[in-house]
N, CA, C and O atoms as a Tinker XYZ file with bonds, in Angstrom:
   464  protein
     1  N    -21.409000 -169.716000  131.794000    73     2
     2  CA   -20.948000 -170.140000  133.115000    64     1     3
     3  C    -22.019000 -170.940000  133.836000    63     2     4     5
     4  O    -21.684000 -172.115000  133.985000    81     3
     5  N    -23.454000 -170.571000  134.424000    73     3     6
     6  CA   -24.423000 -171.479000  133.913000    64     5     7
     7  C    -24.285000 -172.597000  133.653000    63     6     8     9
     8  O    -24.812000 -173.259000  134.546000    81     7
     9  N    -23.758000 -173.359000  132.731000    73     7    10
    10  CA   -23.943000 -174.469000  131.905000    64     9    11
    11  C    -22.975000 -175.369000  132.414000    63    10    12    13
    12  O    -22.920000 -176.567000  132.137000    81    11
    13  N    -21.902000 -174.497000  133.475000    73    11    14
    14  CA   -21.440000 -175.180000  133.947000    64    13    15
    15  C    -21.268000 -176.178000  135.187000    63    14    16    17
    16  O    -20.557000 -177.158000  134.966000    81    15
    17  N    -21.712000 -176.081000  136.199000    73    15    18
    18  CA   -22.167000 -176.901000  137.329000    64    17    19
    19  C    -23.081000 -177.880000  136.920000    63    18    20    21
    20  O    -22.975000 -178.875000  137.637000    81    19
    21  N    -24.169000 -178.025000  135.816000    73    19    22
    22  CA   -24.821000 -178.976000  135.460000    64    21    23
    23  C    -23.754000 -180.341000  135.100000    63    22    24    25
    24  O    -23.866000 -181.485000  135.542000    81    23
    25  N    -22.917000 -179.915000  134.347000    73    23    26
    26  CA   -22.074000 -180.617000  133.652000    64    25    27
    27  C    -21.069000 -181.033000  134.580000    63    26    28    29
    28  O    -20.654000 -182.120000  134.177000    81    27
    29  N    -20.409000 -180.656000  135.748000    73    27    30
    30  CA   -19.531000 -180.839000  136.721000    64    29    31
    31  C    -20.853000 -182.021000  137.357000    63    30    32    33
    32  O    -20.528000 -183.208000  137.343000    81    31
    33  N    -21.771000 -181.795000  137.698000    73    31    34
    34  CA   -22.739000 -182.432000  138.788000    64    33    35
    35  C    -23.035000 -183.891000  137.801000    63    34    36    37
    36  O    -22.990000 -185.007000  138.318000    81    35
    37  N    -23.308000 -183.705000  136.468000    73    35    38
    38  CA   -23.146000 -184.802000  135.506000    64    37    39
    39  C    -21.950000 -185.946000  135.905000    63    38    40    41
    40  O    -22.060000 -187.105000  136.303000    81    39
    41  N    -20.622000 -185.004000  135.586000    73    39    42
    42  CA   -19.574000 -185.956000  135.670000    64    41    43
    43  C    -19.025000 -185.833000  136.569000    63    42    44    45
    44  O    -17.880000 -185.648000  136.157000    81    43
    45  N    -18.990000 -185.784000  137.943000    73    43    46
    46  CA   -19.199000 -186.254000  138.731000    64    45    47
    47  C    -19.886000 -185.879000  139.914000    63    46    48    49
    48  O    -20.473000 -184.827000  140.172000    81    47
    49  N    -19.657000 -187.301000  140.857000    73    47    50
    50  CA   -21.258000 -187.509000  141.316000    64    49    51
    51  C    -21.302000 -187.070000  142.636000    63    50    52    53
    52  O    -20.802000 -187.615000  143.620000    81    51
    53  N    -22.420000 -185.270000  142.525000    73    51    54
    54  CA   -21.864000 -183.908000  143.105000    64    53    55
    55  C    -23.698000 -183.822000  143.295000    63    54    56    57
    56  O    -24.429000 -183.944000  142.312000    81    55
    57  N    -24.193000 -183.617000  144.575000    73    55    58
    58  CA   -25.467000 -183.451000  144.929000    64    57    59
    59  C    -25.469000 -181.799000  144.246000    63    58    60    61
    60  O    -24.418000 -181.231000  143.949000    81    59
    61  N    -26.970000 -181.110000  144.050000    73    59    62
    62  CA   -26.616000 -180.005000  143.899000    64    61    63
    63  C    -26.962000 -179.488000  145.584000    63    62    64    65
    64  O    -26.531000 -178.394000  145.947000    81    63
    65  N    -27.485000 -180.059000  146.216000    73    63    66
    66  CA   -26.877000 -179.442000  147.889000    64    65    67
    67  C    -25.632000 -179.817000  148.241000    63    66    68    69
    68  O    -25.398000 -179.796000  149.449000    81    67
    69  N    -24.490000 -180.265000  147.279000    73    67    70
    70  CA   -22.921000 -180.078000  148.396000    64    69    71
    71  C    -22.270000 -178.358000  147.829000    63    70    72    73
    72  O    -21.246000 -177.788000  148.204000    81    71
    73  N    -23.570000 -177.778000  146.582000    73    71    74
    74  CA   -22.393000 -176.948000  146.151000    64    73    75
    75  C    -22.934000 -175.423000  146.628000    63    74    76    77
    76  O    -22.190000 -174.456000  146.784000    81    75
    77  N    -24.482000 -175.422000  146.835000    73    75    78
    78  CA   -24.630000 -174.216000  147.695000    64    77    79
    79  C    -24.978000 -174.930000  149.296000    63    78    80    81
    80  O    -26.165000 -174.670000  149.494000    81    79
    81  N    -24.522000 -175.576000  150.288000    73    79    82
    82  CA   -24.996000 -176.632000  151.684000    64    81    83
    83  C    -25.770000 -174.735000  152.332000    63    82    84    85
    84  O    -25.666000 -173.566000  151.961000    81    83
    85  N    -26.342000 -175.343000  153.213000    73    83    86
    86  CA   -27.076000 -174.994000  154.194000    64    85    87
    87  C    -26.384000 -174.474000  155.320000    63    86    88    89
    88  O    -25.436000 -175.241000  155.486000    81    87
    89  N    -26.343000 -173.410000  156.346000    73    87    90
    90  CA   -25.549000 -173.330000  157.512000    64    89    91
    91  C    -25.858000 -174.840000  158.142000    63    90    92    93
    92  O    -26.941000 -175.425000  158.139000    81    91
    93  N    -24.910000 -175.181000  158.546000    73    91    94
    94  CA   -25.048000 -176.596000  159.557000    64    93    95
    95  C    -25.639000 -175.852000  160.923000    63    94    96    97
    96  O    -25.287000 -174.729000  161.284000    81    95
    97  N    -26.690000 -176.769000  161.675000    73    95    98
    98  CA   -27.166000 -175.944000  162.643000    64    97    99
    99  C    -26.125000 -175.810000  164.254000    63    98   100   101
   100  O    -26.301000 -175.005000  165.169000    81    99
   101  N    -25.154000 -176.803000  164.159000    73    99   102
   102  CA   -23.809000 -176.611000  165.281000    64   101   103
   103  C    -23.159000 -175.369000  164.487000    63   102   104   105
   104  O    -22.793000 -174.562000  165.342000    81   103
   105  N    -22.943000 -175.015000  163.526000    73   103   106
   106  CA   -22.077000 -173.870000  162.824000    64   105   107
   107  C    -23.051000 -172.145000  163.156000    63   106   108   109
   108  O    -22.534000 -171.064000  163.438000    81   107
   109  N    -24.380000 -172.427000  163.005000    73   107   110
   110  CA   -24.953000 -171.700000  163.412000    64   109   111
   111  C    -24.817000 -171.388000  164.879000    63   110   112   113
   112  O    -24.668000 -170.230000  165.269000    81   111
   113  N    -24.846000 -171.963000  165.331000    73   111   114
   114  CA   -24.982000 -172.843000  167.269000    64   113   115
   115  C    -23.970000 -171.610000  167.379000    63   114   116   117
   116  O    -24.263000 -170.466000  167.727000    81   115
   117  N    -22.459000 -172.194000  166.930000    73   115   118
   118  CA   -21.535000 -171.619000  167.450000    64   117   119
   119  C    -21.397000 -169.695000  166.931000    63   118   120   121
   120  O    -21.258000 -168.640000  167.551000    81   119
   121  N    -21.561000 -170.169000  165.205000    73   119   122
   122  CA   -21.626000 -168.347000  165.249000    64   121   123
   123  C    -22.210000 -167.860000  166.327000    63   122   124   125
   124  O    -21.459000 -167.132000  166.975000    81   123
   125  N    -23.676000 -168.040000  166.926000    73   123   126
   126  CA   -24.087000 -167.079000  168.061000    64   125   127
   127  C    -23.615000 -167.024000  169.192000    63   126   128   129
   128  O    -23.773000 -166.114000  170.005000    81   127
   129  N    -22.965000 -168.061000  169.325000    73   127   130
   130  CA   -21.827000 -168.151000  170.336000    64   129   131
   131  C    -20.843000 -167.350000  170.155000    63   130   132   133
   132  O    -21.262000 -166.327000  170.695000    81   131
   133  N    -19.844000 -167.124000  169.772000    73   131   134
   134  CA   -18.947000 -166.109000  169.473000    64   133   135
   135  C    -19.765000 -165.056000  169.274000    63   134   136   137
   136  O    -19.038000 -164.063000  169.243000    81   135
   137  N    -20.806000 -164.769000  169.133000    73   135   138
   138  CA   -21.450000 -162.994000  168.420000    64   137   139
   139  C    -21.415000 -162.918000  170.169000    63   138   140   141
   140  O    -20.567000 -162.286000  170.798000    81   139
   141  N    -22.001000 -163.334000  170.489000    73   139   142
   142  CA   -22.482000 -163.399000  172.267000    64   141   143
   143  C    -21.459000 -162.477000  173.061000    63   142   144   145
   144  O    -21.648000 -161.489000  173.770000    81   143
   145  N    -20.087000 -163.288000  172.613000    73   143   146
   146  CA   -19.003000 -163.237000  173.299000    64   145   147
   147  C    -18.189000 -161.639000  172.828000    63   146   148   149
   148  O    -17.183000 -161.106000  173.294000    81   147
   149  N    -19.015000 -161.257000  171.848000    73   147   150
   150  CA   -18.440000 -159.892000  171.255000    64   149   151
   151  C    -19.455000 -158.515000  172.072000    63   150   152   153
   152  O    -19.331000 -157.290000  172.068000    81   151
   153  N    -20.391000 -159.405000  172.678000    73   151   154
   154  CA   -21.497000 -157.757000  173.443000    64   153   155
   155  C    -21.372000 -157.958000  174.732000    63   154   156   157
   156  O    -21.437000 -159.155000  175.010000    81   155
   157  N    -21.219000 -157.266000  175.622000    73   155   158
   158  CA   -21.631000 -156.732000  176.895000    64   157   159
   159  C    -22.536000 -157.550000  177.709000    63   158   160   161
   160  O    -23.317000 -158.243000  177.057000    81   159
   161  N    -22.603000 -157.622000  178.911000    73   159   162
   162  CA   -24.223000 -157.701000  179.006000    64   161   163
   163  C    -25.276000 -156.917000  178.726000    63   162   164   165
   164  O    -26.459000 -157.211000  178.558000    81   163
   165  N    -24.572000 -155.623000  178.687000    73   163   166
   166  CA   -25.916000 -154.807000  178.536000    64   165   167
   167  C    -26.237000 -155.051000  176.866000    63   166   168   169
   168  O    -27.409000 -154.737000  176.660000    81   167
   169  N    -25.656000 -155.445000  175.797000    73   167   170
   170  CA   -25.802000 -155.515000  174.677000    64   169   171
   171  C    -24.852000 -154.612000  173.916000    63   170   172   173
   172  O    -24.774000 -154.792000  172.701000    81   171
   173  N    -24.161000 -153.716000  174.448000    73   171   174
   174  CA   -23.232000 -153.209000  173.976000    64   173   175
   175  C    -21.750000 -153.997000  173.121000    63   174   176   177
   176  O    -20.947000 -154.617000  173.817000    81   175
   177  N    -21.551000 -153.887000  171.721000    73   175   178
   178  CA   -20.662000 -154.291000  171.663000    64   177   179
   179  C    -19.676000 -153.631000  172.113000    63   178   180   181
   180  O    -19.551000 -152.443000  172.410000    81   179
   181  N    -18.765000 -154.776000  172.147000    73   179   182
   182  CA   -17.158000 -154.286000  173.008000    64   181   183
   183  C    -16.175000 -154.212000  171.904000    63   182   184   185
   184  O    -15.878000 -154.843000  170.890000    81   183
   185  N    -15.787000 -153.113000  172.583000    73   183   186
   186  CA   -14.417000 -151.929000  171.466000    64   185   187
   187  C    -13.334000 -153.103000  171.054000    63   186   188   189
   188  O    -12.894000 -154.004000  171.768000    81   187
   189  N    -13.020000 -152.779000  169.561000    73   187   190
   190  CA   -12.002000 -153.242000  169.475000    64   189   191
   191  C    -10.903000 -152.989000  169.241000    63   190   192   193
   192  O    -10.889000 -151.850000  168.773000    81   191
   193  N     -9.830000 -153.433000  169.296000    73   191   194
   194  CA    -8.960000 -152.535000  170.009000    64   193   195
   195  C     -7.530000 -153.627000  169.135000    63   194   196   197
   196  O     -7.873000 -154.657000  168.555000    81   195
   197  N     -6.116000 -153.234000  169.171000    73   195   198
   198  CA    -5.023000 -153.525000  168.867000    64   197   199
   199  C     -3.120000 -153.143000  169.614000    63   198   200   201
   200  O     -2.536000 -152.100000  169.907000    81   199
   201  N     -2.807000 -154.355000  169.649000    73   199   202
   202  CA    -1.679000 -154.074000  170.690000    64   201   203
   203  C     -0.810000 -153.049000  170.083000    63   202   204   205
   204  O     -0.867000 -153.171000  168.859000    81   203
   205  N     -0.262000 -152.376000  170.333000    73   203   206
   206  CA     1.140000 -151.024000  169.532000    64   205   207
   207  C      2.092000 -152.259000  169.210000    63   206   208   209
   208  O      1.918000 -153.439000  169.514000    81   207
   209  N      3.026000 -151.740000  168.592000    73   207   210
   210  CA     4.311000 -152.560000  168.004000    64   209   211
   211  C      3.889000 -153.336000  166.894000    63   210   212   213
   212  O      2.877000 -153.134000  166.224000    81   211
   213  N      5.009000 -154.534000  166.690000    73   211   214
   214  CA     4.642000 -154.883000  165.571000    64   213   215
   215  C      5.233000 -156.751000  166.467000    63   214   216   217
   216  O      4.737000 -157.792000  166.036000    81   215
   217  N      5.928000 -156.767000  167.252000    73   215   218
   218  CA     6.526000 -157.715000  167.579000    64   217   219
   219  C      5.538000 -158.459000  168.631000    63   218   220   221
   220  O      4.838000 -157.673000  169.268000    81   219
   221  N      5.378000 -159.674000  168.891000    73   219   222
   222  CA     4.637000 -160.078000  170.282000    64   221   223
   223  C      5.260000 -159.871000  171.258000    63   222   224   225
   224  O      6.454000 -159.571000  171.248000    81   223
   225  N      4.236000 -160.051000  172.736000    73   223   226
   226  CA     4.595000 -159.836000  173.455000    64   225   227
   227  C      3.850000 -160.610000  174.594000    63   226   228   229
   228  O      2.798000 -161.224000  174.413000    81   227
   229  N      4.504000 -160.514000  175.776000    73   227   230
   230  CA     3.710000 -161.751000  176.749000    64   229   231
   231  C      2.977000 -161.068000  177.731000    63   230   232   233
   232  O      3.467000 -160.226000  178.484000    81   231
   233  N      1.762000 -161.439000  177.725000    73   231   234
   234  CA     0.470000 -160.963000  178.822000    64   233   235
   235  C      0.049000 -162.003000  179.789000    63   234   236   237
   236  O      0.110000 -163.226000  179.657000    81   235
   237  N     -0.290000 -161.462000  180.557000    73   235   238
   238  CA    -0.840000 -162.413000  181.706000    64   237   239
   239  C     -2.404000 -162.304000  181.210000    63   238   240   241
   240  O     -3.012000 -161.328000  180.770000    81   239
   241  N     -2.986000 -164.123000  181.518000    73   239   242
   242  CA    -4.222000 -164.305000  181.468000    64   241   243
   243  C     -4.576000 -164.321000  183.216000    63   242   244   245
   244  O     -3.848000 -164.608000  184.166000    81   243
   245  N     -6.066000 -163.866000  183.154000    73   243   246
   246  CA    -6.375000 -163.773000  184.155000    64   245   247
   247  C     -7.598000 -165.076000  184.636000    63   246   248   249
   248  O     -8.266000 -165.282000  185.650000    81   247
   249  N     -7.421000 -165.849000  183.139000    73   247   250
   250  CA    -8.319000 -166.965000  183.311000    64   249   251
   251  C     -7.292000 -168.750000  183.905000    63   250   252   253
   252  O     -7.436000 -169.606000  184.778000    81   251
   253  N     -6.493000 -168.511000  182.963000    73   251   254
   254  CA    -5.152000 -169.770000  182.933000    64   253   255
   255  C     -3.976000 -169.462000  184.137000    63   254   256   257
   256  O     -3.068000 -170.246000  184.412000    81   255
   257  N     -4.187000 -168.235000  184.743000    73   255   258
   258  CA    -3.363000 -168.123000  185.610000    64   257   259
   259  C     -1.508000 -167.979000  184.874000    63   258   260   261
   260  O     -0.520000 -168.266000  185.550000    81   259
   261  N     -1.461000 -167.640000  183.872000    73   259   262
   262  CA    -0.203000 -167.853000  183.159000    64   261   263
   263  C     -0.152000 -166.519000  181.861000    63   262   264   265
   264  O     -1.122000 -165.857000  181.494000    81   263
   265  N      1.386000 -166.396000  181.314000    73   263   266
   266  CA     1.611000 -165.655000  180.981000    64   265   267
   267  C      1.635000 -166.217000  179.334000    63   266   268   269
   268  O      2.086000 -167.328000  179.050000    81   267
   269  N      1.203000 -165.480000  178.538000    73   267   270
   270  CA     0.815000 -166.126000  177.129000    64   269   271
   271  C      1.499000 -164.934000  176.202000    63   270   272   273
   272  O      1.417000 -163.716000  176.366000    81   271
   273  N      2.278000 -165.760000  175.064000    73   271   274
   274  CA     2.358000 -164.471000  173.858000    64   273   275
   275  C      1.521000 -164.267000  172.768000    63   274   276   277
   276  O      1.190000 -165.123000  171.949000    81   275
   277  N      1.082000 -162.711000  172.798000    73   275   278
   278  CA     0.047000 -162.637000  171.983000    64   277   279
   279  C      0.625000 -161.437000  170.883000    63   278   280   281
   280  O      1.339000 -160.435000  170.923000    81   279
   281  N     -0.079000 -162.133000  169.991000    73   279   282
   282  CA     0.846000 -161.042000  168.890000    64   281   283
   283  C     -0.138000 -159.921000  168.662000    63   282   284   285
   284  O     -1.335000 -160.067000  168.912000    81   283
   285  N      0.406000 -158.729000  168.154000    73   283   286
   286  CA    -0.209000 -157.544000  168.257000    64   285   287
   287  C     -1.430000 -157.143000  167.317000    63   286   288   289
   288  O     -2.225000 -156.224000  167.515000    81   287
   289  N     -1.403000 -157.934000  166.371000    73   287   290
   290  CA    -2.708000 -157.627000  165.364000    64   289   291
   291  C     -3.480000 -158.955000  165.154000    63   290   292   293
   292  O     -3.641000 -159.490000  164.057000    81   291
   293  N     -4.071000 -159.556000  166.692000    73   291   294
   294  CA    -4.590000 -160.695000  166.915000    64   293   295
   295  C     -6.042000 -159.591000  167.212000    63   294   296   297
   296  O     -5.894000 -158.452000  167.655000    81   295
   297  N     -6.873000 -159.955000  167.007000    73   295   298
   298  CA    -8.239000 -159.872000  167.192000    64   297   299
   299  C     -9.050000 -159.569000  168.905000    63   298   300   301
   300  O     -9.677000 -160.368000  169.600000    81   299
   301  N     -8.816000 -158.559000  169.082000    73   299   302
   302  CA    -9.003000 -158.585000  170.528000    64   301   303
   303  C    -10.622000 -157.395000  171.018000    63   302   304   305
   304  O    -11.243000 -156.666000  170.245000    81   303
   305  N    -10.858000 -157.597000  172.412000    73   303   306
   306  CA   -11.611000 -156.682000  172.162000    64   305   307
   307  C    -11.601000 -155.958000  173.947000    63   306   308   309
   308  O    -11.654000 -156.714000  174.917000    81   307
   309  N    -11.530000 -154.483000  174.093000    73   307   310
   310  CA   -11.746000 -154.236000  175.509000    64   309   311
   311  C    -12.758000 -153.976000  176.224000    63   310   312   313
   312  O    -13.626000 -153.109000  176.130000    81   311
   313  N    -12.519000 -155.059000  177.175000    73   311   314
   314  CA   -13.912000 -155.003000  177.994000    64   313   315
   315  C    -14.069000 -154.199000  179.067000    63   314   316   317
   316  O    -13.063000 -154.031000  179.758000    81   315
   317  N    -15.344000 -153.508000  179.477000    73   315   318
   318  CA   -16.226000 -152.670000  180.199000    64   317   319
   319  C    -15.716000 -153.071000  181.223000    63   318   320   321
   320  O    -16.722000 -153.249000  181.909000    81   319
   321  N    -14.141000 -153.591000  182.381000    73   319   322
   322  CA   -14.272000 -153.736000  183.640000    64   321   323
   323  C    -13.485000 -152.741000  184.140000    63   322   324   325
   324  O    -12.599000 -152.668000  183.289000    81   323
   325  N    -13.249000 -151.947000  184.957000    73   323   326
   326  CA   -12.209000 -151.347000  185.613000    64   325   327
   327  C    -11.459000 -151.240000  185.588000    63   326   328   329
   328  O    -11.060000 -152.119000  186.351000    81   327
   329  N    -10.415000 -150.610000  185.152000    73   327   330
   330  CA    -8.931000 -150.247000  185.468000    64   329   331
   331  C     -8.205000 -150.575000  186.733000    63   330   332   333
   332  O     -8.396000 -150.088000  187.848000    81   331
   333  N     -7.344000 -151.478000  186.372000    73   331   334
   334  CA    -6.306000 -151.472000  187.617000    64   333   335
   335  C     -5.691000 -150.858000  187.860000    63   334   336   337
   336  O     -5.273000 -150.006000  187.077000    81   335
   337  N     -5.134000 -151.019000  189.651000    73   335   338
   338  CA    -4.483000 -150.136000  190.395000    64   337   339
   339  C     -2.927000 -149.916000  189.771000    63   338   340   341
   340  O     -2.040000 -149.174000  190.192000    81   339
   341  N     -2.922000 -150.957000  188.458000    73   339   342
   342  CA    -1.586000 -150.416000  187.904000    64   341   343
   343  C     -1.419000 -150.096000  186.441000    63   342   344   345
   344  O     -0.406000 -150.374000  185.799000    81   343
   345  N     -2.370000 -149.557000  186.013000    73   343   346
   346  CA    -3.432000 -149.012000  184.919000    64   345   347
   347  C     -3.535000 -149.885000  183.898000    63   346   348   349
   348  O     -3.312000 -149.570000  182.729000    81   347
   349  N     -3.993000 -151.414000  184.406000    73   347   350
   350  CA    -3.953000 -152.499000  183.018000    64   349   351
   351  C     -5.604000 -151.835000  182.807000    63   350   352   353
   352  O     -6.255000 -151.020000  183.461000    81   351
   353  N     -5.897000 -152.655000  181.515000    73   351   354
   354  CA    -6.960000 -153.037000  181.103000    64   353   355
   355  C     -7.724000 -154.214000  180.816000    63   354   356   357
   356  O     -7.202000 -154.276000  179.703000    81   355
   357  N     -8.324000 -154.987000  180.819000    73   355   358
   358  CA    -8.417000 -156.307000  180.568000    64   357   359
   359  C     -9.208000 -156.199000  179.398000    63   358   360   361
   360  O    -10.169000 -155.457000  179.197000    81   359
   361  N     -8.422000 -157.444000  178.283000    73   359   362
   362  CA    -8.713000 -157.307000  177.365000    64   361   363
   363  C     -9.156000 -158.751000  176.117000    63   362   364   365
   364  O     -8.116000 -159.345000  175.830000    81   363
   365  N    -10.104000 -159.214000  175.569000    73   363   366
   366  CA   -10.566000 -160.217000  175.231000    64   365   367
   367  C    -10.046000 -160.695000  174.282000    63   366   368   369
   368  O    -10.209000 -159.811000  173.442000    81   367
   369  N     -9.149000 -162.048000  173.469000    73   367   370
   370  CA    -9.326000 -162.367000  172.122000    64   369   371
   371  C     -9.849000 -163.623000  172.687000    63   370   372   373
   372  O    -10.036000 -164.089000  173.811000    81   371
   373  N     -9.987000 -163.938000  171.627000    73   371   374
   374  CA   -10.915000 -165.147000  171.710000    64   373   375
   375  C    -10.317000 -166.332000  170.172000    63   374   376   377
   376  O    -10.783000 -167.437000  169.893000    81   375
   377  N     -9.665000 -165.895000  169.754000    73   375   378
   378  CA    -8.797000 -166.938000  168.522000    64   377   379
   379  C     -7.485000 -166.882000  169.147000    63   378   380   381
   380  O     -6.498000 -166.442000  168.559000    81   379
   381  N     -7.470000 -167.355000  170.418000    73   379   382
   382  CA    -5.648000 -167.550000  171.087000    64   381   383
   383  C     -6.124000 -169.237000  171.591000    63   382   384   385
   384  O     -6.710000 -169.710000  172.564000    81   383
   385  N     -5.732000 -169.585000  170.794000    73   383   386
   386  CA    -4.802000 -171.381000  171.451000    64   385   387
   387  C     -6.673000 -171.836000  171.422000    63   386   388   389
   388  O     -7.188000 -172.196000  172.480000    81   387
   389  N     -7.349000 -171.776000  170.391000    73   387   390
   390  CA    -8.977000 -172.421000  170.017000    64   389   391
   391  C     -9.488000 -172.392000  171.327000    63   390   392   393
   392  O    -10.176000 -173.249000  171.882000    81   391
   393  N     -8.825000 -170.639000  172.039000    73   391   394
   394  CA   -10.446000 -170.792000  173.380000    64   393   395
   395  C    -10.233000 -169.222000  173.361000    63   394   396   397
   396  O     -9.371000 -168.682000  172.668000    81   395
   397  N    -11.139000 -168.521000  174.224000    73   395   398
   398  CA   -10.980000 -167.848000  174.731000    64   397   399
   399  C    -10.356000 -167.104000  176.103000    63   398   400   401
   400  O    -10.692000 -167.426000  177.243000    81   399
   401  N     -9.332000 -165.988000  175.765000    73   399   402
   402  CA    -8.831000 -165.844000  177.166000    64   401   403
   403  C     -9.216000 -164.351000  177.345000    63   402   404   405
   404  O     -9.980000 -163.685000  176.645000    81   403
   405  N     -8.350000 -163.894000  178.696000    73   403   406
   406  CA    -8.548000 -162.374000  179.295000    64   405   407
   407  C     -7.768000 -162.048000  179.829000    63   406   408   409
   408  O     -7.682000 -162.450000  180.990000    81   407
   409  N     -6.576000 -160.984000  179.214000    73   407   410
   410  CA    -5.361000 -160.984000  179.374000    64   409   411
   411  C     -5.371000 -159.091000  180.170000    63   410   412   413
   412  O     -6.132000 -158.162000  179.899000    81   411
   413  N     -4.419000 -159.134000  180.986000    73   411   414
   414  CA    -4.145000 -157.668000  181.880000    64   413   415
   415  C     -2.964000 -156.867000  180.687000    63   414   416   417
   416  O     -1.837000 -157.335000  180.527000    81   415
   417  N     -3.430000 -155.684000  179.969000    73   415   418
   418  CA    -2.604000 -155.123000  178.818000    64   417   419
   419  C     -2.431000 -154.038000  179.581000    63   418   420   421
   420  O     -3.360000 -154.203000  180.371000    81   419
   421  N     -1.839000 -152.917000  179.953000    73   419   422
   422  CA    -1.459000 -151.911000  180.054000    64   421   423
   423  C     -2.209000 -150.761000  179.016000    63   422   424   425
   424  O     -2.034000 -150.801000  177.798000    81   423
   425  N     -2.787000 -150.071000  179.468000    73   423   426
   426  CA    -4.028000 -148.829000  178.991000    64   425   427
   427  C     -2.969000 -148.378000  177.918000    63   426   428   429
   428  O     -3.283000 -148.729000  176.781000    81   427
   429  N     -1.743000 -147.656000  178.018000    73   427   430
   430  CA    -0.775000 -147.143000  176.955000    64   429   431
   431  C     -0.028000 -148.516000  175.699000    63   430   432   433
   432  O      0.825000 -148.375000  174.823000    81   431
   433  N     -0.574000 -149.387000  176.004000    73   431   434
   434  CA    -0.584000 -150.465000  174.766000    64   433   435
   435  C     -1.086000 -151.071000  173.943000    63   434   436   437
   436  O     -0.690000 -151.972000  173.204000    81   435
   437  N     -2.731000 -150.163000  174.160000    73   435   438
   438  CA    -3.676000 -150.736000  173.284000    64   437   439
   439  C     -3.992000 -149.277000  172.278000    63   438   440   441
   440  O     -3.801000 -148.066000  172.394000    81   439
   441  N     -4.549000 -150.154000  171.315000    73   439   442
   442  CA    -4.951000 -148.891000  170.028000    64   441   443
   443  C     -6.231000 -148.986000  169.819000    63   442   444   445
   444  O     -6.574000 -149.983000  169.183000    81   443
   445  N     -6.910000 -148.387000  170.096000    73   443   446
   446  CA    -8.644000 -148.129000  169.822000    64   445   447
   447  C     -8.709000 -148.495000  168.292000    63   446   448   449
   448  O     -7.732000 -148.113000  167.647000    81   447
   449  N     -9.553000 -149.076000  167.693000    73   447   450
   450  CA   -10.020000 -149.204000  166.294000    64   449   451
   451  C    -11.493000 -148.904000  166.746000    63   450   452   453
   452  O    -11.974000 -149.060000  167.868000    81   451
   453  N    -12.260000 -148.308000  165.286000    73   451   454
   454  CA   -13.408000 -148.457000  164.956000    64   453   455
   455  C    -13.936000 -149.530000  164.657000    63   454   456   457
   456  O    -13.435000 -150.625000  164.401000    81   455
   457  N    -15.083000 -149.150000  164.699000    73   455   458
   458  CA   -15.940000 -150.141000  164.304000    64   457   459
   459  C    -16.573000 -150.140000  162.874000    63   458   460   461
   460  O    -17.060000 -149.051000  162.569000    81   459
   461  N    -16.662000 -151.014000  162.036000    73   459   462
   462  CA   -16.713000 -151.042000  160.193000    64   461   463
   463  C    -18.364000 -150.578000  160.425000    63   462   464
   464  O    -19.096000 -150.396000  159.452000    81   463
């Protein structure tokens, strides 16, 4: 197996940096960007967590001012703010529509997961 990438890089014309590349340093940039966006300020990472059901459902963002459907085993995480006076939670994904939002979920609609 070995013997093989020499011979691919032979016939055709294949740097041997395109086949193990380097983190790009914007790719890096951004991983720490998103890691950022997964801790606290205090450094605590933030719980992650999963909607009940299996069907989507529509949440209000508290950033867009609008009501968004988010499906239930989207990547989310709950953040350290207060409970509302009508027992939401506010709660983070950050892979909804290539940004991040912060949507008001109801405390009895989220599912605690561990952490790996």
């Amino acid at each position: 197996m070995m013997g093989v990438i020499p011979v691919i890089q032979e016939v055709m014309a294949v740097n041997k940096d395109d086949l193990s590349p380097k983190l790009d340093p914007d790719a890096k940039a951004l991983a720490l960007k998103l890691q950022a966006y997964m801790k606290s300020k205090k450094g605590n990472l933030l719980e992650p967590v999963r909607l009940t059901g299996n069907r989507p459902r529509y949440y209000w963002s508290i950033m867009t001012k609008a009501f968004y459907l988010v499906h239930p085993h989207n990547e989310m995480y709950k953040l350290p703010w207060k409970i509302t006076e009508k027992g939401e939670v506010y709660v983070y994904s950050h892979g909804l529509f290539c940004q991040g939002q912060v949507f008001l979920v109801p405390e009895n609609e989220i599912i605690k997961m561990e952490f790996n």
